[in-house]
C-alpha positions as CSV (number, residue, x, y, z in Angstrom):
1,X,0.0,0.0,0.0
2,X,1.6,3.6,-1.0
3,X,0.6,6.8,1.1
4,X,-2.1,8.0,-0.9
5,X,-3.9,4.4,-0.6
6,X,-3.4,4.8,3.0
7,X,-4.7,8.0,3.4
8,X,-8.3,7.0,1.1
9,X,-9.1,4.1,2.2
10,X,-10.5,3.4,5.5
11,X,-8.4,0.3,6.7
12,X,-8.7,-0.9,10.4
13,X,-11.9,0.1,12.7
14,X,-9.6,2.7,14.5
15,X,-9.1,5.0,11.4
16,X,-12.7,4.2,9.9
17,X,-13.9,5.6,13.5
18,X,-11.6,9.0,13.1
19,X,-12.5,9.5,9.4
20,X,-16.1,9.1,10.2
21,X,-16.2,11.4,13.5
22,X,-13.9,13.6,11.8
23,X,-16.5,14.1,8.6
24,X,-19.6,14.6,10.9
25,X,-18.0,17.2,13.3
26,X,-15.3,18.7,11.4
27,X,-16.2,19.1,7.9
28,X,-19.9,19.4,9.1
29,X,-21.4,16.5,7.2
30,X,-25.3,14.9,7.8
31,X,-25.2,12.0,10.0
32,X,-26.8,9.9,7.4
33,X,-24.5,10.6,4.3
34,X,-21.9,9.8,7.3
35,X,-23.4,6.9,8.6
36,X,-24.0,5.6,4.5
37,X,-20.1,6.5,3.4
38,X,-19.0,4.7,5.9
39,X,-20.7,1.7,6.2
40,X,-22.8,2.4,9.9
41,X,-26.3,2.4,10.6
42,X,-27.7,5.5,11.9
43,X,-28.5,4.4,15.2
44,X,-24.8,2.9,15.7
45,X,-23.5,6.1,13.9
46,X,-25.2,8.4,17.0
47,X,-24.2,5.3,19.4
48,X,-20.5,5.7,18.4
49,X,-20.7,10.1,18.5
50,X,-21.6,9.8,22.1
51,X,-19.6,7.6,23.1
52,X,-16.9,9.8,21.6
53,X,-18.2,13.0,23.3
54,X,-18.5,11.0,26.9
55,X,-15.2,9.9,26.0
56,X,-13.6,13.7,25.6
57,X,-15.5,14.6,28.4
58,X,-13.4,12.4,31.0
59,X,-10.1,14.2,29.6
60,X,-8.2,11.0,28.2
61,X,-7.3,12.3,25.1
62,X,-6.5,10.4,22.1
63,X,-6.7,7.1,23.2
64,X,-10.0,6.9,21.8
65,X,-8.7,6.0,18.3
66,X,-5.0,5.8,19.1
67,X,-3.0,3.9,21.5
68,X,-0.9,6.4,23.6
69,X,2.8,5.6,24.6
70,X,5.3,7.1,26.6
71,X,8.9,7.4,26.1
72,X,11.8,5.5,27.1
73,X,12.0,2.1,28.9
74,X,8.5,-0.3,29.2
75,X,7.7,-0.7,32.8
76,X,8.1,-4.4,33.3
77,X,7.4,-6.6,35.9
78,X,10.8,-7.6,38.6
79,X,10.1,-11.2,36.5
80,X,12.9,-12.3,38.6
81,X,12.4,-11.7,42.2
82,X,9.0,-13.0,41.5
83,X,10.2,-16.1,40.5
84,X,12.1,-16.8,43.1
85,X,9.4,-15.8,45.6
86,X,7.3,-18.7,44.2
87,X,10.2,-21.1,44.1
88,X,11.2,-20.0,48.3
89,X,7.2,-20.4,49.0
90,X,6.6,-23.8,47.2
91,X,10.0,-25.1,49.5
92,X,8.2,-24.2,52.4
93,X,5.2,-26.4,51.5
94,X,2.8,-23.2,50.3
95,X,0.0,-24.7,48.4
96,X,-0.3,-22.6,44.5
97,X,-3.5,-20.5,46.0
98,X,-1.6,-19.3,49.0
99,X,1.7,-18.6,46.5
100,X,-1.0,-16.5,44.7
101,X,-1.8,-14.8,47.4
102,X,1.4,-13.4,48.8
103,X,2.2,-12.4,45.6
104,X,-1.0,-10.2,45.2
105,X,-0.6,-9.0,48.6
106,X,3.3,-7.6,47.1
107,X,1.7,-6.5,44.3
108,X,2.5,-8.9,41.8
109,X,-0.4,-9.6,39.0
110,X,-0.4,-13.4,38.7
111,X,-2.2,-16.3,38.4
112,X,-2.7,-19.6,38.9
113,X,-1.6,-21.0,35.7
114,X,1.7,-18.9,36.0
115,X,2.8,-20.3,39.1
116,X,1.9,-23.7,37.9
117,X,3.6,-23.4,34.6
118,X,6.9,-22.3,36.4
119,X,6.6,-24.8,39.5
120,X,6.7,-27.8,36.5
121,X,9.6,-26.3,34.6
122,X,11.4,-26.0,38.0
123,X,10.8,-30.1,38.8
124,X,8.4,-29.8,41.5
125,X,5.3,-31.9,41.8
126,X,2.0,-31.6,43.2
127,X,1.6,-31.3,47.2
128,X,-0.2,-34.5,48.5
129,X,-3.3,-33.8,49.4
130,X,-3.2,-32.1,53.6
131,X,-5.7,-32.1,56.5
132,X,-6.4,-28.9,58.0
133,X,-4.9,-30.7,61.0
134,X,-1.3,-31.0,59.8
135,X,-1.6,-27.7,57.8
136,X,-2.1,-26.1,61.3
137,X,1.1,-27.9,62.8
138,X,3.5,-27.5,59.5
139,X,6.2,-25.4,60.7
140,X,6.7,-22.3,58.3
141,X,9.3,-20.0,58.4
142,X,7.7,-15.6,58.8
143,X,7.2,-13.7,55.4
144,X,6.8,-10.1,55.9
145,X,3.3,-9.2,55.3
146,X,2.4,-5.9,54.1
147,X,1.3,-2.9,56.3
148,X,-2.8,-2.8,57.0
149,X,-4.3,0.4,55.8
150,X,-7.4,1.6,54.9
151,X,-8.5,0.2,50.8
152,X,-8.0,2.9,48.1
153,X,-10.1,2.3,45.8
154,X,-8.8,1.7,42.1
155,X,-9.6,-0.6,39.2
156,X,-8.2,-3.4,39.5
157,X,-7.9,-7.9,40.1
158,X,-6.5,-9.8,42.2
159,X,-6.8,-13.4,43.8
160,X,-8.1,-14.3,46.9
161,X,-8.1,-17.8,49.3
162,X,-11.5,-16.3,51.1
163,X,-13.6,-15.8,48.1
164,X,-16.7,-17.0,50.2
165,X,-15.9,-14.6,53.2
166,X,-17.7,-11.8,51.6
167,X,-20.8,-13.7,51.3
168,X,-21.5,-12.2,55.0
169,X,-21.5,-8.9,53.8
170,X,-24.9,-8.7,52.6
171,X,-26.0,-10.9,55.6
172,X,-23.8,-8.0,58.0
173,X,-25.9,-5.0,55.9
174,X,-29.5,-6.8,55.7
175,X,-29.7,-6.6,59.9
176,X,-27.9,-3.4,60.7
177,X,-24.5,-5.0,62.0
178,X,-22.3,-2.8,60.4
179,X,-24.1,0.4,62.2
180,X,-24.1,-1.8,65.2
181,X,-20.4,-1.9,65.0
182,X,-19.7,1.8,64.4
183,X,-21.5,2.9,67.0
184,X,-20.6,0.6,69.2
185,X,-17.9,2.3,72.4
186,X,-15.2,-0.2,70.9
187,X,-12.0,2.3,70.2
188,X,-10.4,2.4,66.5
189,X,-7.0,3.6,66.0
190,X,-5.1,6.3,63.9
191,X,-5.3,4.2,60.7
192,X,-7.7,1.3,61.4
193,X,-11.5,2.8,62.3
194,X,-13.7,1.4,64.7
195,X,-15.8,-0.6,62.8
196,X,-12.4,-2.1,60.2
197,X,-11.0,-2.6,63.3
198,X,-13.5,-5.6,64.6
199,X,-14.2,-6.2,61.3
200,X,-11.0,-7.6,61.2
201,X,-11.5,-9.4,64.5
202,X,-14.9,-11.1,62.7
203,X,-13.0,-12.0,59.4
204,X,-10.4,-14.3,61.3
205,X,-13.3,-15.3,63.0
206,X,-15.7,-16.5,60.4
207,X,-13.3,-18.4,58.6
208,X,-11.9,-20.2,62.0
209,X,-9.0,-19.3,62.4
210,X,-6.9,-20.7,65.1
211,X,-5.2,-18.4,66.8
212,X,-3.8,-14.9,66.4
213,X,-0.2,-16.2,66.7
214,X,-0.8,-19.2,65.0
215,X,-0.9,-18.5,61.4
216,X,-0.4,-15.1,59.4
217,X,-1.5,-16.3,56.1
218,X,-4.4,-14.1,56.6
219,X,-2.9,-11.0,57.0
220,X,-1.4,-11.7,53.3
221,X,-4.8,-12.0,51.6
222,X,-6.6,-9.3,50.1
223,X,-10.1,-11.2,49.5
224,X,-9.9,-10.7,53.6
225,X,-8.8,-7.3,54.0
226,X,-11.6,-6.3,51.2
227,X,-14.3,-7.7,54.0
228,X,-12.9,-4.9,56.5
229,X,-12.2,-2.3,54.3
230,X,-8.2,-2.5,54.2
231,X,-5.9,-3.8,51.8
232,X,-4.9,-6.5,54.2
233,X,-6.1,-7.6,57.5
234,X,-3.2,-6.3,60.5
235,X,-0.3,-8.5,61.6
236,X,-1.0,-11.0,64.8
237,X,0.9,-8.0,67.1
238,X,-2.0,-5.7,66.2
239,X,-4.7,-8.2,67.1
240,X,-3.0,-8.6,71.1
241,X,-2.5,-4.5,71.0
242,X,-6.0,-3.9,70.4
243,X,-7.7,-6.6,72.7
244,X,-5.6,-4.8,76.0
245,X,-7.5,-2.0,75.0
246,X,-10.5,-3.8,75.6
247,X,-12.6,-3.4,78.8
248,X,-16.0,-5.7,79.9
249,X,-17.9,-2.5,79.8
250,X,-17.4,-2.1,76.1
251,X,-18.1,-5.9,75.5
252,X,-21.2,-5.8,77.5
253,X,-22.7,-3.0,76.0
254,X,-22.1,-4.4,72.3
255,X,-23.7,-7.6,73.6
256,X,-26.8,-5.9,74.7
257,X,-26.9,-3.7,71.4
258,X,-26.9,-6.9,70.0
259,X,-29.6,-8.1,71.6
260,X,-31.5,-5.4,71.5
261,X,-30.8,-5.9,67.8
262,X,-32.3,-9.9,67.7
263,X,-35.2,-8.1,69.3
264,X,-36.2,-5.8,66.8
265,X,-35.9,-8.6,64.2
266,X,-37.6,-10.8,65.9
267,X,-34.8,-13.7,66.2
268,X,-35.7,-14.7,70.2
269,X,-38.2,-16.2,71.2
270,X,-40.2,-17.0,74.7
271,X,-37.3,-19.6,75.8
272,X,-33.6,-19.4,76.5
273,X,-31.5,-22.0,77.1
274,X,-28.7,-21.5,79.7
275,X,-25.3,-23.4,80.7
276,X,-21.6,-22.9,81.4
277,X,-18.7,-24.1,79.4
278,X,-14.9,-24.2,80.0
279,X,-11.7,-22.0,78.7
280,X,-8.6,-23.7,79.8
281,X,-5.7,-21.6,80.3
282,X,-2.4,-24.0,80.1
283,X,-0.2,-21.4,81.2
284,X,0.9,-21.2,85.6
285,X,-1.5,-18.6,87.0
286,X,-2.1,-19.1,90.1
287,X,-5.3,-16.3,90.0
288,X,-7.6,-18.5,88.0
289,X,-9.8,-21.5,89.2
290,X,-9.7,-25.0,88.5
291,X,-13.3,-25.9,86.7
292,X,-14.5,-28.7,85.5
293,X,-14.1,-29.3,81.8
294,X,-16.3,-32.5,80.2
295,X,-14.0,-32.5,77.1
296,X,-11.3,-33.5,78.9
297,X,-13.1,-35.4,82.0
298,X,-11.2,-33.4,84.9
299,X,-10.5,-30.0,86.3
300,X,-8.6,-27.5,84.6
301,X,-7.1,-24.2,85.5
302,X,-9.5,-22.3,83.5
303,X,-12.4,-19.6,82.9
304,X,-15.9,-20.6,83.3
305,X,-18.0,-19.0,80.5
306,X,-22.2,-18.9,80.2
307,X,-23.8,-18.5,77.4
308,X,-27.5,-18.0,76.7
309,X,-29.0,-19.2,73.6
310,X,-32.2,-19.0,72.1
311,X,-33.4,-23.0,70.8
312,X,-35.3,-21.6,67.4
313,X,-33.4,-19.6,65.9
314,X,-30.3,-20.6,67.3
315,X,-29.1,-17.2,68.2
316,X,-26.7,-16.4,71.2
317,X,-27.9,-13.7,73.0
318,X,-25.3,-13.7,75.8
319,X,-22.0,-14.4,77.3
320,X,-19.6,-13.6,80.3
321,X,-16.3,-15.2,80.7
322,X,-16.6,-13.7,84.7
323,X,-18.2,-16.2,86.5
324,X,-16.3,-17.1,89.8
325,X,-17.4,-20.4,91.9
326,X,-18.6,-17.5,94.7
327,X,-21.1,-15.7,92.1
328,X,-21.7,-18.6,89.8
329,X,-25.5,-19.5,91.1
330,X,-26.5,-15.8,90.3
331,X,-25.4,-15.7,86.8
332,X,-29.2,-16.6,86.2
333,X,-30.5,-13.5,86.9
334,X,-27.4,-11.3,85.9
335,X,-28.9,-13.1,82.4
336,X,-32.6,-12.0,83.4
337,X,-31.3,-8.8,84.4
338,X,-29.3,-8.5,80.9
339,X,-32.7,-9.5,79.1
340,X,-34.2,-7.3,80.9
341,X,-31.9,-3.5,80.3
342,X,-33.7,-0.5,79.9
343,X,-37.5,-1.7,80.8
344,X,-37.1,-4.1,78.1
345,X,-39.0,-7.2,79.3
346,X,-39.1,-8.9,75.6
347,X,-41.1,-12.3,75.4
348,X,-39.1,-14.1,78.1
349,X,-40.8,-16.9,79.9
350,X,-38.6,-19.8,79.8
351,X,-34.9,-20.3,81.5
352,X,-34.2,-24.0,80.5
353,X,-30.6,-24.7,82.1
354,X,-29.3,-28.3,84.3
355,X,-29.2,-29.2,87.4
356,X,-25.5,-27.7,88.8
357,X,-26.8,-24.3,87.1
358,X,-28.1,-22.6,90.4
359,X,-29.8,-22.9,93.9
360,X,-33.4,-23.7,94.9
361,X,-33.5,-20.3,96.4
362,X,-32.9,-18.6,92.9
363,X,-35.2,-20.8,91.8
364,X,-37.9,-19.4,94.2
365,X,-36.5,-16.0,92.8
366,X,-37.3,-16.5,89.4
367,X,-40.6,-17.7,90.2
368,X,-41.4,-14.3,91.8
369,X,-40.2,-12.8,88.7
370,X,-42.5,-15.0,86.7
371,X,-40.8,-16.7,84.7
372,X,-41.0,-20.0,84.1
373,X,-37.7,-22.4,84.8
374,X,-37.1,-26.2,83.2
375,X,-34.2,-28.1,85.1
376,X,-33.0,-31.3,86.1
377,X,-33.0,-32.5,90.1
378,X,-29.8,-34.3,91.2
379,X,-30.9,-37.7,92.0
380,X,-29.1,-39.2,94.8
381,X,-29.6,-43.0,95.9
382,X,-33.0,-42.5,98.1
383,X,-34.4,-40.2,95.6
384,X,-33.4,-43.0,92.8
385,X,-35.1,-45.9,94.8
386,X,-38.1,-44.0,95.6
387,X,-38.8,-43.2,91.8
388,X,-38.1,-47.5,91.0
389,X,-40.8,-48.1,93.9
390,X,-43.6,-45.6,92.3
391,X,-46.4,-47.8,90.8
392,X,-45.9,-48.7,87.4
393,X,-49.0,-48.2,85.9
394,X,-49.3,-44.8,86.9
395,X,-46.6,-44.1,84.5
396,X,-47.4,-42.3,81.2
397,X,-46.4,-43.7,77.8
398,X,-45.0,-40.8,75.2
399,X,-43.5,-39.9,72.1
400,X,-41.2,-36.9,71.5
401,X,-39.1,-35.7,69.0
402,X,-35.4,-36.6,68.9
403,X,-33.0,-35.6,66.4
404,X,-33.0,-37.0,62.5
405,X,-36.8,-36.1,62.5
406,X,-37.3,-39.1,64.6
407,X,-39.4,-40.0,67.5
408,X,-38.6,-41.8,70.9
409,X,-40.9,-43.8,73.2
410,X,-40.6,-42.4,76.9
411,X,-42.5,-43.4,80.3
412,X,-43.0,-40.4,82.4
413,X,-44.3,-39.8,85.8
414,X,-46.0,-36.6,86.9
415,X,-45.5,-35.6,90.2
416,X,-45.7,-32.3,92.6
417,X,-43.0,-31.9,95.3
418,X,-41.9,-29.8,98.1
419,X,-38.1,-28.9,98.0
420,X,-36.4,-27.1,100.6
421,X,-35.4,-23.7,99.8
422,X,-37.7,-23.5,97.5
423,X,-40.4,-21.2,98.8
424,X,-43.0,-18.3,98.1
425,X,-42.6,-14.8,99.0
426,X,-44.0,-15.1,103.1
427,X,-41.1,-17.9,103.3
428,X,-43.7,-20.7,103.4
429,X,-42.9,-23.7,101.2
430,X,-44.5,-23.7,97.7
431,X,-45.2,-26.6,95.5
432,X,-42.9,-27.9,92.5
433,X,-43.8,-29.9,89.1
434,X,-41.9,-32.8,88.6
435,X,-41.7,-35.7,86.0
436,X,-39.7,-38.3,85.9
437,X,-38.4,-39.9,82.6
438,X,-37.0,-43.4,82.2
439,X,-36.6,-45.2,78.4
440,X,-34.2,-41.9,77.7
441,X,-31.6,-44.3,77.7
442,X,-29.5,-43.2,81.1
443,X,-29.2,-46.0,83.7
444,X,-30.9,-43.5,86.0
445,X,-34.2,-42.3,85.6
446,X,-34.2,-38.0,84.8
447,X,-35.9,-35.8,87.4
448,X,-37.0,-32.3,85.2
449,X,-38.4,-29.9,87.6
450,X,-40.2,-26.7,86.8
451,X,-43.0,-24.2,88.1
452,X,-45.1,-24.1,85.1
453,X,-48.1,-26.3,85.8
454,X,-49.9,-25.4,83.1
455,X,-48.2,-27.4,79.5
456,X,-48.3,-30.9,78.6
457,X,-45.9,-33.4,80.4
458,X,-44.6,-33.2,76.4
459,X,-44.1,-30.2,76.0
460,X,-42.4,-30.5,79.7
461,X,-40.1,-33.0,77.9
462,X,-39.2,-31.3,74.3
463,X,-38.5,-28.0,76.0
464,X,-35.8,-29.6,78.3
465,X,-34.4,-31.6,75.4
466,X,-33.7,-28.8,73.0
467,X,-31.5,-27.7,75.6
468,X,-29.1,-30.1,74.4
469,X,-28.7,-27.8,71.1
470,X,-26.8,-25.3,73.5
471,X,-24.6,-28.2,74.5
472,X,-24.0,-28.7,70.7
473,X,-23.8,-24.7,70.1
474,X,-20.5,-25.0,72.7
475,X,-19.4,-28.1,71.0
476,X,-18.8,-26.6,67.8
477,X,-17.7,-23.1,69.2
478,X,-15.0,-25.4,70.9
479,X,-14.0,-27.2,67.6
480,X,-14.9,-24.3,65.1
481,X,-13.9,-21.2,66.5
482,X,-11.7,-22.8,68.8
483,X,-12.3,-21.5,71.9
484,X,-10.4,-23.6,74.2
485,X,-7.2,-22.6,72.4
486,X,-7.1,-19.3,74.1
487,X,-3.8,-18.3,75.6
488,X,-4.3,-15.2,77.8
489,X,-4.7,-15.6,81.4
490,X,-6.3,-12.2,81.3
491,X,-9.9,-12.5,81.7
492,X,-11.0,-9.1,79.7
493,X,-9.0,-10.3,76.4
494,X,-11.0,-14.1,76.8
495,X,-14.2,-11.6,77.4
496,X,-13.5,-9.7,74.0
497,X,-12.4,-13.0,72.2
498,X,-16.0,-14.7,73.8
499,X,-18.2,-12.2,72.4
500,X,-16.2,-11.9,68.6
501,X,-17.3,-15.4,68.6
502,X,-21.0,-14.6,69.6
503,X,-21.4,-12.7,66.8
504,X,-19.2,-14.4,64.4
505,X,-21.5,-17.6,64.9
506,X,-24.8,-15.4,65.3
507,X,-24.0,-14.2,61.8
508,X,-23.5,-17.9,60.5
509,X,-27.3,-18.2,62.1
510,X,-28.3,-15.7,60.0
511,X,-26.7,-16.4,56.8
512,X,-28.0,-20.0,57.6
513,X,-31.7,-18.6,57.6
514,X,-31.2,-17.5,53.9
515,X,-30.2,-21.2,52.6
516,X,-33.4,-23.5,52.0
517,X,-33.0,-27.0,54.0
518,X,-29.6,-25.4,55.4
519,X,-30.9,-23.5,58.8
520,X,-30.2,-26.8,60.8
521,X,-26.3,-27.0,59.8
522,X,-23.8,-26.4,62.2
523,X,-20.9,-23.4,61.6
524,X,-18.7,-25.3,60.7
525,X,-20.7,-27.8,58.2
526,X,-22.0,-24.0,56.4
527,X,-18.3,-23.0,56.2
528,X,-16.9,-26.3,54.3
529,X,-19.6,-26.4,51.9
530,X,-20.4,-22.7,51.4
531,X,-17.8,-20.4,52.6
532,X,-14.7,-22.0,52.3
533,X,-13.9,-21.3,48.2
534,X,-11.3,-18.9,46.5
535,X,-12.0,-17.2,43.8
536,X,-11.2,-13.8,41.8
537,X,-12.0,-10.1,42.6
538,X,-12.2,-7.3,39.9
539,X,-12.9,-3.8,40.8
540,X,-14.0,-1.8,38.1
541,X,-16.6,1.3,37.5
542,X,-17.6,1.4,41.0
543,X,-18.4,-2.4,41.5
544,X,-16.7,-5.2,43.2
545,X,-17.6,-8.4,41.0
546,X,-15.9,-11.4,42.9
547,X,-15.7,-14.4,40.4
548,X,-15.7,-18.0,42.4
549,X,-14.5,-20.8,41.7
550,X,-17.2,-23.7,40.7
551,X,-18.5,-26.1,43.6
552,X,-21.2,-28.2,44.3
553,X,-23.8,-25.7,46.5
554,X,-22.3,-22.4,44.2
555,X,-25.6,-22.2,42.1
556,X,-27.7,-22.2,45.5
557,X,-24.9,-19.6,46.9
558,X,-25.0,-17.5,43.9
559,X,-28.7,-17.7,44.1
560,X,-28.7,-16.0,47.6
561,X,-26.1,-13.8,47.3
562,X,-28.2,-12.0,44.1
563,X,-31.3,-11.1,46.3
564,X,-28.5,-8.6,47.4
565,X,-27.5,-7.7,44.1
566,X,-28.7,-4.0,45.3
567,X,-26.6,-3.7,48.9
568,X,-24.3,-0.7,49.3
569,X,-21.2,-1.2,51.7
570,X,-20.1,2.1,53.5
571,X,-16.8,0.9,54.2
572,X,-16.6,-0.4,50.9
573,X,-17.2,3.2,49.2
574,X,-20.8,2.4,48.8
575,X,-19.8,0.0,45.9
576,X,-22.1,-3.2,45.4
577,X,-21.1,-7.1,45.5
578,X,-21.9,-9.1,42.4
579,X,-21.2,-12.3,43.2
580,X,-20.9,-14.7,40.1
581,X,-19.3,-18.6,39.3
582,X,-15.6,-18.7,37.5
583,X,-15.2,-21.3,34.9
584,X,-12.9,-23.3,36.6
585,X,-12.6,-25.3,40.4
């Protein structure tokens, strides 16, 4: 082609774009003869003009039809430090998605394929497939993380290990727990707000991690520091810095906002189901008491915790990590009290809690309170021979629900008793309901006990069983959130840790509630098969779109998360989520 060709025919789209735009504002042509010289349709003619106008109109120049360059040397990526930091990270067992991670978080643009590709030139093979168990024990040598600060918002993409973390947002912004959070009394700092501040503490949380200390991988991924607002979660030293700034006050006012909160939504209902758990501490203080710990079958020097949980929706309302052997047959109506802040009285009517809970005499006083009380009597030998002797065909046959939707056959005796201690308000003795159980399958028959004369001996029965689901809700808070792994004897850091976990497993509730057939699945069951998945995140044009990786229960995840689709995320620069599926797992 000579110079003249060049210059009268229209060649690639670029130049037939600038001739055509060129004609219609410069030399003042129609549209149509425009749009008929050069091939366009009207409408795409006008389609292309404003573009080209909205294009001038954010000051980038040229680019429209030209590519711009600048002079001198092409910027290019330090090809070989990054190597090498794949190579050092795959010799210290790093699994490719973790590689990918610490070389987002240093601002390197990678991906999975690239680390693959050079991990097989170099010789090395596939990592044999690891339990979370001996991940959490491999020995790793420190990589410097980089500094938390607050996001700046850009356009850009990067790879993330907690794709399924910020699933929780929308669930965080549907009930108000973000504005909970900021105006909470809980301090920020000079770079970290208030509310990226715990929202860091709940990150860690919901994805169970161990401990603070135990493992820094998450203060290298920027899928986690996205779901606080930073560009990377703070180092482990941060985490112990801000917990000693920590008091009870500010952890008991954030766990009565909270309730306050499940009122107004309507998550408690008239029962709450009450009992203590254990913290060990395995370090030698001297200032903490040894209490009994079932998961270990002896006494530990340790905390003793309550926690107060509601048996529908499985919400924990409350928890206090300061109950001393002297004060520990009170903590029922420090709870009534705590249900009770402000003139709230709520729908209470049911405490539901065992038999080493509290005293007959606090029994009396919740019965002057009115409210109504489900526990078990401690059967010692005469009491156990007495129940054998009762006739045997005054006993009552029943079915009640047990768990995998099935039913069990139980005999049951009711009775009214006299207990000592147990009295009205002149000091006279007052009557007791009790009904004994036997075909429960305990050697020894169960004695429930209760002031409420007025249900069914089967509803007397259920109610007392689903206190077992606060047993379970300990169990997993033990196992999930790990929360006799503590390792500060200091009772006000426990207290802060305690109550993260409250609402790091009330949100799993709630995020629970939106999954059809999934509002019965523990924390940790919701995590593996929802929440634990990497993925992609691209921020562009004011939204975050975070691309993740195919598994089995995505569609019914994706599903959920685009009821949402409309959500705005102060700390997030009031961008919205779009969650969608990547091609590959």
């Amino acid at each position: 082609m000579d110079v003249f060709q060049y210059f009268t025919e229209r060649g690639s789209p670029s130049k037939k774009k600038y001739d055509a735009l060129r004609d219609f504002y410069h030399q003042g042509n129609k549209a149509t003869d425009v749009a008929g010289k050069y091939g366009y349709t009207l409408s795409a003619f006008y389609s292309l003009a404003k573009e080209f106008r909205n294009h001038l109109k954010g000051g980038e120049g040229d680019s429209f039809f030209f590519k711009e360059t600048s002079p001198g040397r092409k910027p290019v990526q330090k090809t070989d430090e990054l190597n090498e930091l794949i190579i050092n990270l795959r010799k210290q067992n790093y699994s490719t998605e973790n590689i990918v991670s610490i070389a987002n978080s240093k601002d390197f643009d990678i991906s999975y394929g690239y680390v693959y590709q050079l991990l097989t030139k170099e010789g090395f093979t596939r990592l044999p497939r690891r339990s979370n168990d001996f991940k959490s024990k491999q020995t790793v040598n420190k990589i410097e993380a980089p500094i938390a600060s607050t996001l700046k918002i850009k356009d850009e993409k990067f790879s993330t290990s907690t794709a399924g973390l910020l699933c929780f947002l929308p669930i965080i912004v549907k009930y108000g727990i973000g504005t909970l959070i900021s105006n909470s009394v809980y301090p920020g700092t000079r770079v970290i707000s208030k509310l990226s501040s715990i929202m860091s503490f709940l990150a860690i949380k919901l994805v169970g991690t161990r401990r603070y200390s135990a493992d820094d991988m998450w203060c290298m991924d920027r899928g986690s520091g996205l779901f606080a607002g930073l560009n990377v979660l703070p180092k482990n030293a941060w985490f112990s810095s801000y917990s000693h700034r920590v008091t009870k006050d500010m952890n008991l006012s954030f766990l009565k906002s909270m309730h306050l909160l499940w009122l107004r939504h309507n998550l408690l209902s008239d029962t709450s189901n009450l009992d203590f758990t254990t913290i060990p501490y395995w370090g030698d203080d001297a200032h903490l008491e040894n209490n009994w710990s079932g998961k270990r079958n002896k006494a530990l020097s340790s905390m003793l915790a309550v926690l107060a949980q509601d048996p529908d929706s499985g919400i924990i309302d409350y928890g206090d990590t300061n109950v001393m052997h002297k004060n520990e047959s009170n903590v029922v109506l420090e709870y009534l009290d705590f249900y009770r802040q402000d003139g709230q009285k709520g729908n209470l009517r049911y405490l539901v809690f065992d038999s080493r809970f509290t005293n007959y005499e606090n029994l009396a006083k919740l019965d002057q309170e009115r409210i109504k009380f489900l526990t078990i009597r401690r059967r010692g030998k005469n009491i156990v021979e007495s129940i054998r002797a009762l006739d045997k065909s005054k006993w009552k046959t029943i079915r009640v629900e047990s768990s995998a939707m099935k039913k069990r056959t139980l005999k049951v005796y009711d009775d009214k008793i006299i207990l000592r201690g147990y009295c009205d308000e002149t000091g006279g003795s007052k009557e007791m309901r009790q009904v004994a159980i036997t075909g429960n399958g305990k050697v020894k028959p169960a004695l429930i006990i209760t002031n409420d004369f007025d249900i069914s001996t089967e509803t007397v029965v259920r109610k007392y069983a689903r206190r077992w689901l606060v047993e379970k809700e300990i169990s997993e808070q033990v196992e999930f959130f790990h929360l006799n792994r503590l390792s500060s004897s200091m009772v006000i850091k426990v207290d802060f840790d305690l109550t993260m976990t409250i609402l790091a497993h009330n949100i799993y509730r709630l995020f629970a509630m939106e999954l059809e057939r999934y509002s019965a699945m523990s924390d940790e069951k919701i995590y593996e098969k929802f929440i634990a998945n990497s993925g992609n995140i691209k921020i562009k044009d004011n939204n975050i779109t975070i691309e993740m990786k195919k598994k089995r229960e995505l569609p019914l995840l994706l599903e959920t998360m685009n009821r949402y689709k409309e959500s705005k995320y102060k700390w997030l620069n009031n961008m919205p989520l779009d969650f969608i599926g990547a091609a590959s797992s």
